[in-house]
PDB file of N, CA, C, O and CB in Angstrom:
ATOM      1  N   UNK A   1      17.854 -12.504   3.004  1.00  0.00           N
ATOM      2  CA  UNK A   1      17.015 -12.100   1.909  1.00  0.00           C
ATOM      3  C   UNK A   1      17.862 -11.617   0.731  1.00  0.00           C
ATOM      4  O   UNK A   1      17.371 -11.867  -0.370  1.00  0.00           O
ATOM      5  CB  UNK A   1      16.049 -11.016   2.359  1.00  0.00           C
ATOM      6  N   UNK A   2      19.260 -10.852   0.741  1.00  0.00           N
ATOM      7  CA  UNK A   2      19.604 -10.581  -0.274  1.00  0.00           C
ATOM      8  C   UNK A   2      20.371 -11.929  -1.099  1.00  0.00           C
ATOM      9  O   UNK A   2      20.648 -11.988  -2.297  1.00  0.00           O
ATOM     10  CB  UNK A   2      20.312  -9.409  -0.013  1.00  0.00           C
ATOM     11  N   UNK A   3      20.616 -13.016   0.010  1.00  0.00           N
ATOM     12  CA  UNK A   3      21.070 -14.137  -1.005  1.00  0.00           C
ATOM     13  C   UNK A   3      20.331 -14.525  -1.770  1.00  0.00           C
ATOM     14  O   UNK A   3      20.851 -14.954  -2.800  1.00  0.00           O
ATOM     15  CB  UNK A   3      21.457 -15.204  -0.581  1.00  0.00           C
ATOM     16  N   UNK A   4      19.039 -14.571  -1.697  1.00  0.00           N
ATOM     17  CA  UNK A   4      17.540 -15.062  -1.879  1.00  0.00           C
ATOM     18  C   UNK A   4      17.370 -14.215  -3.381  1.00  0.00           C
ATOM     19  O   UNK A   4      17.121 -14.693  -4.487  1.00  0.00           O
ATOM     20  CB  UNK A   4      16.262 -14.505  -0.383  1.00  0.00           C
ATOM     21  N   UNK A   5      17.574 -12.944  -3.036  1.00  0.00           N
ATOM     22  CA  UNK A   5      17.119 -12.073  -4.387  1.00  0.00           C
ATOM     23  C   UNK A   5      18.655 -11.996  -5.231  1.00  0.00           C
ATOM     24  O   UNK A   5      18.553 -11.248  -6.204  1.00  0.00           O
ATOM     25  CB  UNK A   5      16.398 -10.186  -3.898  1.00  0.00           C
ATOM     26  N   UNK A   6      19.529 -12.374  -5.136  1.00  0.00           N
ATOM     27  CA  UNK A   6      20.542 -12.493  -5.703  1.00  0.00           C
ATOM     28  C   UNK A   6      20.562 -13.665  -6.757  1.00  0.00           C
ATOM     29  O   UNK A   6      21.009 -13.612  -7.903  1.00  0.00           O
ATOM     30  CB  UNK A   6      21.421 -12.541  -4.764  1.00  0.00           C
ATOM     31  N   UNK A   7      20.068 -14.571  -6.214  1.00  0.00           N
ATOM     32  CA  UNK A   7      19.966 -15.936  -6.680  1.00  0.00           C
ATOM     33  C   UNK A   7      18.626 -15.855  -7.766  1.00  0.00           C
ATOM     34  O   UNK A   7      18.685 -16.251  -8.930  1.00  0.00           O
ATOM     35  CB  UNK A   7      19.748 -17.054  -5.287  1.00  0.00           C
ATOM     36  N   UNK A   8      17.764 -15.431  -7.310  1.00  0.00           N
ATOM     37  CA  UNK A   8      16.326 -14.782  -8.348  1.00  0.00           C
ATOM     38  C   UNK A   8      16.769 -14.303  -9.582  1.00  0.00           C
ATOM     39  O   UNK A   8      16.548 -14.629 -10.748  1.00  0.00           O
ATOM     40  CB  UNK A   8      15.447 -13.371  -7.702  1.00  0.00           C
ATOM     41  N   UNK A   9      17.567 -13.301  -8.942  1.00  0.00           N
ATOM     42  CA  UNK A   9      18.192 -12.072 -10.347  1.00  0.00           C
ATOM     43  C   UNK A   9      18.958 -12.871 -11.294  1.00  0.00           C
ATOM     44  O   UNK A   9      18.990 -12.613 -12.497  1.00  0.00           O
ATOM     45  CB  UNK A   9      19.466 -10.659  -9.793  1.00  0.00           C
ATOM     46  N   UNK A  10      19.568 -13.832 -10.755  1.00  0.00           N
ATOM     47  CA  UNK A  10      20.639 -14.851 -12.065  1.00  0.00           C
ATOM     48  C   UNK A  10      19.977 -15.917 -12.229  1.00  0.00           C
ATOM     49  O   UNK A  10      20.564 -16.815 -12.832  1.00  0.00           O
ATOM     50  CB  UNK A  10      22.322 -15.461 -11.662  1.00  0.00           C
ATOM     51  N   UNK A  11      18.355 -16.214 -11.691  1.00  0.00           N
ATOM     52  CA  UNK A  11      17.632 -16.879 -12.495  1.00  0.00           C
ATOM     53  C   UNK A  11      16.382 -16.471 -13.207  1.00  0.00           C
ATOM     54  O   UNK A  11      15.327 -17.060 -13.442  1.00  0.00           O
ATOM     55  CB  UNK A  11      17.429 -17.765 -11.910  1.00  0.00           C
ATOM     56  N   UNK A  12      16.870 -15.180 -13.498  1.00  0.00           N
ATOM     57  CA  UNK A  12      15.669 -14.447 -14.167  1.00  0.00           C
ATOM     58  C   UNK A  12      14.257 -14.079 -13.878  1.00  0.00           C
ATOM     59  O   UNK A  12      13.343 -13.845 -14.669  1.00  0.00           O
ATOM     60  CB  UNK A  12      15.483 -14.984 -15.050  1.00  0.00           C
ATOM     61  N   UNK A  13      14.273 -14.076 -12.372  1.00  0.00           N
ATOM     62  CA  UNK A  13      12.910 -14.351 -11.504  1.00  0.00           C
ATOM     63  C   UNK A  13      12.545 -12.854 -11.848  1.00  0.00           C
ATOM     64  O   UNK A  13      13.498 -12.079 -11.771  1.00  0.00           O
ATOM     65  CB  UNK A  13      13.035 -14.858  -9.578  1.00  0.00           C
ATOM     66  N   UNK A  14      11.328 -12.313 -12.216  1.00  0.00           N
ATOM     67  CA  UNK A  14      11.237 -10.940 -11.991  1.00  0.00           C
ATOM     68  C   UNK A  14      10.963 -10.548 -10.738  1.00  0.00           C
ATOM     69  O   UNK A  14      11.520  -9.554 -10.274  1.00  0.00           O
ATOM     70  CB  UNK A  14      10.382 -10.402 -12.739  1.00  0.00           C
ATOM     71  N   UNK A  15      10.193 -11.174 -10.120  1.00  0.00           N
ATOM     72  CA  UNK A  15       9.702 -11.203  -8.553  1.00  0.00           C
ATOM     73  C   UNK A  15       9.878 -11.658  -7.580  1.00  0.00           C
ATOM     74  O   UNK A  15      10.929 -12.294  -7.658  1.00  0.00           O
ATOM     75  CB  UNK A  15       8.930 -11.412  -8.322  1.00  0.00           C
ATOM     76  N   UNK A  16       9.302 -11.757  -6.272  1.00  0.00           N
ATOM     77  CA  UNK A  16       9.697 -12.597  -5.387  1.00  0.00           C
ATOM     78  C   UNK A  16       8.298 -12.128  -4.406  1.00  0.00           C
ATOM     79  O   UNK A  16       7.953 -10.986  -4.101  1.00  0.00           O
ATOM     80  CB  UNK A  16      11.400 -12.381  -4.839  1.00  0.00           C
ATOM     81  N   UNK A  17       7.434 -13.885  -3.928  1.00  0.00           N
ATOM     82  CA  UNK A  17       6.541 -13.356  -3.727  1.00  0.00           C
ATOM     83  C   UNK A  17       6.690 -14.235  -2.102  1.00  0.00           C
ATOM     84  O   UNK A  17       7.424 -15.175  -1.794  1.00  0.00           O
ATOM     85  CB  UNK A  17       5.350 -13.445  -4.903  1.00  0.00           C
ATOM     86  N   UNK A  18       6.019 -13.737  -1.566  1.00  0.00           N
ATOM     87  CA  UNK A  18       5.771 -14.565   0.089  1.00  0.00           C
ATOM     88  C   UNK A  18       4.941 -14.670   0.280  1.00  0.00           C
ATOM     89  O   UNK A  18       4.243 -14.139  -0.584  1.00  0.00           O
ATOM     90  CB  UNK A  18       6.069 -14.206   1.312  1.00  0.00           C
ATOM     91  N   UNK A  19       4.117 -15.344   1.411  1.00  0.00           N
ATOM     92  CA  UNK A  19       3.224 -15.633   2.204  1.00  0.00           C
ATOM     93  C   UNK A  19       3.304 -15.021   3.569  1.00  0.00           C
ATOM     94  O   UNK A  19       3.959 -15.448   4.519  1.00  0.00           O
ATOM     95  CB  UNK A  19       3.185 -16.876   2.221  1.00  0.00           C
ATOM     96  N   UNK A  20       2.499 -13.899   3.524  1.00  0.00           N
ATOM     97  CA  UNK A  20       3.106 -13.380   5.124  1.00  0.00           C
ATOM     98  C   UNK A  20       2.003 -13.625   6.342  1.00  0.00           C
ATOM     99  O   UNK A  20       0.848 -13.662   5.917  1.00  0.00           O
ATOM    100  CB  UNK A  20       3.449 -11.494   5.127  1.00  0.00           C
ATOM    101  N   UNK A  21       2.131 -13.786   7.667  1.00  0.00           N
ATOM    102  CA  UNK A  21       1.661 -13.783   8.568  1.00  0.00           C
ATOM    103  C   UNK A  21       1.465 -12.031   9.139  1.00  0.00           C
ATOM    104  O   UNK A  21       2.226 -11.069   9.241  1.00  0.00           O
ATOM    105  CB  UNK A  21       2.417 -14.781   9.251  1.00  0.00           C
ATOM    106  N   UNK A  22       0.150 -12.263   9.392  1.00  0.00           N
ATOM    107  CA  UNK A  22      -0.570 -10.591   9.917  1.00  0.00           C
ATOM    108  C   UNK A  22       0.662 -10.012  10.748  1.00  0.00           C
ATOM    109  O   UNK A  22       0.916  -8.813  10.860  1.00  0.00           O
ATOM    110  CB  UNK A  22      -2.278 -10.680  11.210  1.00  0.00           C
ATOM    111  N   UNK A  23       1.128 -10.687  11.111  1.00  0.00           N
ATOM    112  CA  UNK A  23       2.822 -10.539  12.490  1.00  0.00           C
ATOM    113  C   UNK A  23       3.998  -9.877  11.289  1.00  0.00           C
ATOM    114  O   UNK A  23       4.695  -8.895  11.543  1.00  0.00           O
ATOM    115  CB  UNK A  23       3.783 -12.943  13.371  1.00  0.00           C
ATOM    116  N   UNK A  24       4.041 -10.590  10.038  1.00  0.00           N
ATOM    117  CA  UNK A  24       4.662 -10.281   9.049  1.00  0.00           C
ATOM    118  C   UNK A  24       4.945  -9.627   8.494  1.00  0.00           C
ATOM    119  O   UNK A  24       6.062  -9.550   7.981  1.00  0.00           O
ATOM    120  CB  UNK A  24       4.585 -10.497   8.602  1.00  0.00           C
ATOM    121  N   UNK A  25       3.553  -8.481   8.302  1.00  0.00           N
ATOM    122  CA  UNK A  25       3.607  -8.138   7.381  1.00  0.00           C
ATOM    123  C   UNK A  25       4.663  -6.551   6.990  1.00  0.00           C
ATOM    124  O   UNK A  25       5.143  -6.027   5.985  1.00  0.00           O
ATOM    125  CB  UNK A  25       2.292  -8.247   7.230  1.00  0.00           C
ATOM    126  N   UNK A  26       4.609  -6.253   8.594  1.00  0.00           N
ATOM    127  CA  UNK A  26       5.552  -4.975   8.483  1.00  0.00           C
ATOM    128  C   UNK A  26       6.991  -5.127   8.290  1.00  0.00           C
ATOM    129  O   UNK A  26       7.694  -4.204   7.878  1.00  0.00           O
ATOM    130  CB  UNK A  26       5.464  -4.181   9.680  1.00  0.00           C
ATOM    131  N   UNK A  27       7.500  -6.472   8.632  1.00  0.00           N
ATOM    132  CA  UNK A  27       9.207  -6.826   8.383  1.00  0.00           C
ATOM    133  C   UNK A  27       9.095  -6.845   6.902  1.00  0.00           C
ATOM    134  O   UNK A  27       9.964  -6.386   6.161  1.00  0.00           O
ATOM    135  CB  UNK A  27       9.934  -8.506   9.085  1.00  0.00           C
ATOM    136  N   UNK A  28       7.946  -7.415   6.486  1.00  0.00           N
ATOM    137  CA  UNK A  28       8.178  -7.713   4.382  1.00  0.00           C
ATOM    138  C   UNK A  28       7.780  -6.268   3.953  1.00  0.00           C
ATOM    139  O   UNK A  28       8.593  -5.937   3.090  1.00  0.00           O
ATOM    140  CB  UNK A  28       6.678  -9.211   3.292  1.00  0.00           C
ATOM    141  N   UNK A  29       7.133  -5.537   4.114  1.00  0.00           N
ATOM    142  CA  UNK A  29       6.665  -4.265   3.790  1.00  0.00           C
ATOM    143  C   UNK A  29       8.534  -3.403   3.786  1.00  0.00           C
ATOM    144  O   UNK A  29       8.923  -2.837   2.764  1.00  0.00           O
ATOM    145  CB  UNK A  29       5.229  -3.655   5.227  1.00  0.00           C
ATOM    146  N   UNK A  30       9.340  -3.468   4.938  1.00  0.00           N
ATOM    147  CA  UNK A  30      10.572  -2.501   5.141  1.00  0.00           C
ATOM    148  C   UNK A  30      11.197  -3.263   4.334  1.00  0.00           C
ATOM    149  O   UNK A  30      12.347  -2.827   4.307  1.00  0.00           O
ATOM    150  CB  UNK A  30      11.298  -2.192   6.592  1.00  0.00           C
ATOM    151  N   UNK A  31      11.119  -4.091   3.703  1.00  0.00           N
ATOM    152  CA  UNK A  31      12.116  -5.325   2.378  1.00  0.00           C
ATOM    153  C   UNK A  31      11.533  -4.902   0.867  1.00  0.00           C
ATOM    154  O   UNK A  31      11.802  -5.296  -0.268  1.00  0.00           O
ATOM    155  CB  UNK A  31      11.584  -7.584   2.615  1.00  0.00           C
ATOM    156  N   UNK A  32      10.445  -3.735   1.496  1.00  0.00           N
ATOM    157  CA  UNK A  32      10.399  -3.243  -0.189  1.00  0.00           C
ATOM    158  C   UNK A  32       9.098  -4.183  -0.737  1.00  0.00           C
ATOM    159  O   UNK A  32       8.820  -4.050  -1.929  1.00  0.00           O
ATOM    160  CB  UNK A  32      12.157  -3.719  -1.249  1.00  0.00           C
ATOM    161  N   UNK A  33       8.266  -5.147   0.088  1.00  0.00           N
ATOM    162  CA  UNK A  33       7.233  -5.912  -0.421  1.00  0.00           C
ATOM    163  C   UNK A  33       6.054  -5.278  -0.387  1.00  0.00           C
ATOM    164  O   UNK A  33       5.832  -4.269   0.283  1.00  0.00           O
ATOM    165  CB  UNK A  33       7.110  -7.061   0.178  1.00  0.00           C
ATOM    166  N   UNK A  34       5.565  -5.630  -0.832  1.00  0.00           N
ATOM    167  CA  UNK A  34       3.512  -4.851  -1.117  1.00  0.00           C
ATOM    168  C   UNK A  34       2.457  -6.063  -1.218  1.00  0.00           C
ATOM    169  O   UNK A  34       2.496  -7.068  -1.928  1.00  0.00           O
ATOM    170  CB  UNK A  34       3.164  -3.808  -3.154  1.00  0.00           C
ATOM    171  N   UNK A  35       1.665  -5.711  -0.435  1.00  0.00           N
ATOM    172  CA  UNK A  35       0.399  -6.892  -0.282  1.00  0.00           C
ATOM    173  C   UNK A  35      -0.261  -6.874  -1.482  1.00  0.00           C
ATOM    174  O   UNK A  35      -0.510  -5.769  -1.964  1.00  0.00           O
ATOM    175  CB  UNK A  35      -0.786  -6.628   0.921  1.00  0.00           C
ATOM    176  N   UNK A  36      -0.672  -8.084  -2.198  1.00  0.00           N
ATOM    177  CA  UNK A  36      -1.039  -8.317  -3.628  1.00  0.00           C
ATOM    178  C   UNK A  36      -2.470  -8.912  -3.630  1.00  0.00           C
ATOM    179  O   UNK A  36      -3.301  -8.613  -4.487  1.00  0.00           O
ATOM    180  CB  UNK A  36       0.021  -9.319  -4.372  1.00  0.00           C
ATOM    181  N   UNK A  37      -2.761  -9.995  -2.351  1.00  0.00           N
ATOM    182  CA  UNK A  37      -3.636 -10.371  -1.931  1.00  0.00           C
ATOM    183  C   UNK A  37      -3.827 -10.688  -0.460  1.00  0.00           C
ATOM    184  O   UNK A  37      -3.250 -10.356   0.576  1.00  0.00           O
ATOM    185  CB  UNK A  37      -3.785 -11.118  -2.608  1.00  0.00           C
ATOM    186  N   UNK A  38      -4.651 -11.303  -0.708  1.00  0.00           N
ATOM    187  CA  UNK A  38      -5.141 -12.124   1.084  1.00  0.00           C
ATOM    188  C   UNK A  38      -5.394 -13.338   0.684  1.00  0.00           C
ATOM    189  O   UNK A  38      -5.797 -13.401  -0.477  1.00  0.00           O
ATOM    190  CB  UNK A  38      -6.741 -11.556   2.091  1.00  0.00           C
ATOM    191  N   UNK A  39      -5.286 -14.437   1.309  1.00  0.00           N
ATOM    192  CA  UNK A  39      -5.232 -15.995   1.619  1.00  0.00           C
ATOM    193  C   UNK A  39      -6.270 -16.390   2.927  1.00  0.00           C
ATOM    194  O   UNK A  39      -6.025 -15.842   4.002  1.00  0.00           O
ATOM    195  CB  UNK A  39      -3.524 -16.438   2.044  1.00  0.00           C
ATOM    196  N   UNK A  40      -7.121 -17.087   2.864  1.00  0.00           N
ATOM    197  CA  UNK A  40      -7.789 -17.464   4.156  1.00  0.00           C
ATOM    198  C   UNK A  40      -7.827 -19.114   4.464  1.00  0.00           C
ATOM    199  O   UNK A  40      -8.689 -19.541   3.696  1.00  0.00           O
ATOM    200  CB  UNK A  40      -9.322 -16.878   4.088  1.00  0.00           C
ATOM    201  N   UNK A  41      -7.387 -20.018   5.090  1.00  0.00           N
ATOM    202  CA  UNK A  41      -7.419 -21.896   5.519  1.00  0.00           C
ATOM    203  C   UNK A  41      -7.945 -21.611   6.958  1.00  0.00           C
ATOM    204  O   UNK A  41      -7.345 -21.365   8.005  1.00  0.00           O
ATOM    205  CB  UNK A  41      -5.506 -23.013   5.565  1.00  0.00           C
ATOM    206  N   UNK A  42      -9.173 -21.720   6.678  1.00  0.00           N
ATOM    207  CA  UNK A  42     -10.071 -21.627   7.792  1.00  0.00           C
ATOM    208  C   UNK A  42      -9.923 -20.212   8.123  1.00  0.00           C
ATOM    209  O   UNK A  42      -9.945 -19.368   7.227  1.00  0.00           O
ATOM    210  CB  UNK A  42      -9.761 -22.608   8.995  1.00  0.00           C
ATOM    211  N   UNK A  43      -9.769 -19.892   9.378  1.00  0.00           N
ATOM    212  CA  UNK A  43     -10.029 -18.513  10.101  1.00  0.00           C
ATOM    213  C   UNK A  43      -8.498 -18.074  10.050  1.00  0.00           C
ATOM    214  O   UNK A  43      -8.232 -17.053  10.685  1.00  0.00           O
ATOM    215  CB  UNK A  43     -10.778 -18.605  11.837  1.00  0.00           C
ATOM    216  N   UNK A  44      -7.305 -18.802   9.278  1.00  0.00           N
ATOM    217  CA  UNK A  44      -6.148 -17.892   9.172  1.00  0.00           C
ATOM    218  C   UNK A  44      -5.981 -17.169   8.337  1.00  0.00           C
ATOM    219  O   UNK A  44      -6.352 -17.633   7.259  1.00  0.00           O
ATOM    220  CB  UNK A  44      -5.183 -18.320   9.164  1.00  0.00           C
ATOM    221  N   UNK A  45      -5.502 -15.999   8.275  1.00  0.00           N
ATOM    222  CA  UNK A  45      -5.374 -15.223   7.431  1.00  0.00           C
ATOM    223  C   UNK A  45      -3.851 -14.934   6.843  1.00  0.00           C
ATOM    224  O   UNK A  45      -2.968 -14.713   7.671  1.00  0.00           O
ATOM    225  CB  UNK A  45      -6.001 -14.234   7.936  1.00  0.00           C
ATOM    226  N   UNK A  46      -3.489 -14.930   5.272  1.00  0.00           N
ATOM    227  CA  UNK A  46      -2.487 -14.923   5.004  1.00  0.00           C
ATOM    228  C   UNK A  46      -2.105 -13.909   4.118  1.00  0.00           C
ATOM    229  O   UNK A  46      -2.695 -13.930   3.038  1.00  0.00           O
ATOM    230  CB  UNK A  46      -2.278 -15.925   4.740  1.00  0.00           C
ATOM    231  N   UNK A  47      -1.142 -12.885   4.316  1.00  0.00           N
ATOM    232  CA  UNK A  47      -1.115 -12.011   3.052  1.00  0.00           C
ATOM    233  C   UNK A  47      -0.217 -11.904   2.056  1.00  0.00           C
ATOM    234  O   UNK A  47       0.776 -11.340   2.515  1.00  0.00           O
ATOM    235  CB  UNK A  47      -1.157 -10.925   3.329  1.00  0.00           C
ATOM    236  N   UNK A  48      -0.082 -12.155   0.974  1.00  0.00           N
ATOM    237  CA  UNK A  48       0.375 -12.539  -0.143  1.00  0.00           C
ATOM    238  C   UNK A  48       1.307 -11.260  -0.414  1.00  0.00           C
ATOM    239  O   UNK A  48       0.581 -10.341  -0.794  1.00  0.00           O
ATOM    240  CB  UNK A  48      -0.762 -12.914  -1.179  1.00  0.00           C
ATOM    241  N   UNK A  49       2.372 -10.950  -0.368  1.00  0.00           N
ATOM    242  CA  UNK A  49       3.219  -9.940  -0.336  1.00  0.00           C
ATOM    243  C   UNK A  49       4.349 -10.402  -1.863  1.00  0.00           C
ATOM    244  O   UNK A  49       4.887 -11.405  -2.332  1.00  0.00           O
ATOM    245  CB  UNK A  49       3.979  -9.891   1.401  1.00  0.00           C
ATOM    246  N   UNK A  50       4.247  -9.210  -2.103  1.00  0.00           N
ATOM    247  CA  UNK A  50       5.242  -9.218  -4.055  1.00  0.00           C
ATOM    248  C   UNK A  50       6.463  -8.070  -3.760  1.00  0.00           C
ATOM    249  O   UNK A  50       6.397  -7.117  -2.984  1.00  0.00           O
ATOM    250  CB  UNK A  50       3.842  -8.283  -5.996  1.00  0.00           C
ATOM    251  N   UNK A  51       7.608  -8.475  -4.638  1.00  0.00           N
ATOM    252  CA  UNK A  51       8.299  -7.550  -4.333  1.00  0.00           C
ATOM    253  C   UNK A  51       9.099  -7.620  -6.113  1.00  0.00           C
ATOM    254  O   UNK A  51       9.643  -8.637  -6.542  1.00  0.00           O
ATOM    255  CB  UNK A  51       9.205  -7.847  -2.740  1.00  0.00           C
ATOM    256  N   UNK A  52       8.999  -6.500  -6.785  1.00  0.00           N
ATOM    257  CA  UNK A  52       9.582  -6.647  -8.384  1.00  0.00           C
ATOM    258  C   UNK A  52      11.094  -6.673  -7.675  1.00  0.00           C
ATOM    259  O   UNK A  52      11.513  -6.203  -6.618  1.00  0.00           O
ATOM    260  CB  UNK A  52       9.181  -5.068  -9.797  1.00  0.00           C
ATOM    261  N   UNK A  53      11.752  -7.485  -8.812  1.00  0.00           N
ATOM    262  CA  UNK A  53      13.191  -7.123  -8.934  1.00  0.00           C
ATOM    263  C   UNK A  53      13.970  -6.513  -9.963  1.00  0.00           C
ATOM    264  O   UNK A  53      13.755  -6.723 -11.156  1.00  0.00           O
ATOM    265  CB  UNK A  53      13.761  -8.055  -8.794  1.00  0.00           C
ATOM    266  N   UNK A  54      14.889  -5.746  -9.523  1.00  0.00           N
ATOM    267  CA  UNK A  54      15.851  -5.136 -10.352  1.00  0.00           C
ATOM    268  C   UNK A  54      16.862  -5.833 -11.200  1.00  0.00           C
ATOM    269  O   UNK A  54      17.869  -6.464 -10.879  1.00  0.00           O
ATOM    270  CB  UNK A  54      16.489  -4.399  -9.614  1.00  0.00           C
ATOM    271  N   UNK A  55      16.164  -5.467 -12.752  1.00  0.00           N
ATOM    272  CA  UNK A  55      17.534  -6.310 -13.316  1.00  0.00           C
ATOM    273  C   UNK A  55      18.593  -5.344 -13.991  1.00  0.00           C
ATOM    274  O   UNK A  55      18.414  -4.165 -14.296  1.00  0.00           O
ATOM    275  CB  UNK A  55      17.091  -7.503 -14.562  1.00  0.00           C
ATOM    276  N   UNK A  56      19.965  -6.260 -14.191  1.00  0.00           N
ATOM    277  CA  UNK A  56      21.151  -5.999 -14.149  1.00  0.00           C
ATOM    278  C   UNK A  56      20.857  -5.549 -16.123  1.00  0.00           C
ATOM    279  O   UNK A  56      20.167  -6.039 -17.016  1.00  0.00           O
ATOM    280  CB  UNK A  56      22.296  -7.453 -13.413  1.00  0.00           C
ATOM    281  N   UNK A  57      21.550  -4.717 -16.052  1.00  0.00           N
ATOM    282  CA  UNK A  57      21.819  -3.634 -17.331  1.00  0.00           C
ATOM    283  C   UNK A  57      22.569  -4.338 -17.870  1.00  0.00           C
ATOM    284  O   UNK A  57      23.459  -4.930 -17.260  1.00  0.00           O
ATOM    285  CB  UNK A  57      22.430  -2.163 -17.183  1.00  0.00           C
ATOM    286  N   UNK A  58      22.355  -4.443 -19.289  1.00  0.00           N
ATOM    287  CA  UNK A  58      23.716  -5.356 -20.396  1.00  0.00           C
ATOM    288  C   UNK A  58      24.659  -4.542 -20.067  1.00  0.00           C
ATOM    289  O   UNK A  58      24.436  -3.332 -20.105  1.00  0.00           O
ATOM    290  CB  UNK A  58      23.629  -5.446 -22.350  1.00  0.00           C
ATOM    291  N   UNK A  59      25.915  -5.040 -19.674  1.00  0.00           N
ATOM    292  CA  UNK A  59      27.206  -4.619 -19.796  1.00  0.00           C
ATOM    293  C   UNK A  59      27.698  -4.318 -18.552  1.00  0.00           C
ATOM    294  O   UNK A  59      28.840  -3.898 -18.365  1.00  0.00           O
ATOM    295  CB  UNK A  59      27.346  -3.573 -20.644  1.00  0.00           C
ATOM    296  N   UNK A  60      26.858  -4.521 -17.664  1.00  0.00           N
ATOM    297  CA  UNK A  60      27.225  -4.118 -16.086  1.00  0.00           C
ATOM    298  C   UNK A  60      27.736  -5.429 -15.570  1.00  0.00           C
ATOM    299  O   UNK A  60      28.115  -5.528 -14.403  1.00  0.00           O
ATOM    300  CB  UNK A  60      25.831  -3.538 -15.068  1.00  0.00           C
TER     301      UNK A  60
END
């Protein structure tokens, strides 16, 4: 995950959003993510997890 948000940050991503499984949702929650929505394809349920990113300060 930090290659993931590394790669975001030097493409100007402000965010980074997932698709989590109900099983999911507590590993993306300790990564600093927050449920934004819910998703339903038939009787599955999916929760839409956001996480802002930190950007780098001019001159750093």
């Amino acid at each position: 995950m930090a290659a993931v948000e590394m790669e975001a940050v030097e493409q100007e991503i402000a965010a980074l959003t997932v698709p989590s499984s109900v099983t999911a949702e507590k590993f993306y929650a300790k990564l600093g993510f927050t449920a934004v929505r819910e998703s339903y394809h038939g009787d599955e349920r999916t929760i839409i997890m956001e996480r802002a990113l930190l950007r780098p300060t001019k001159g750093a």
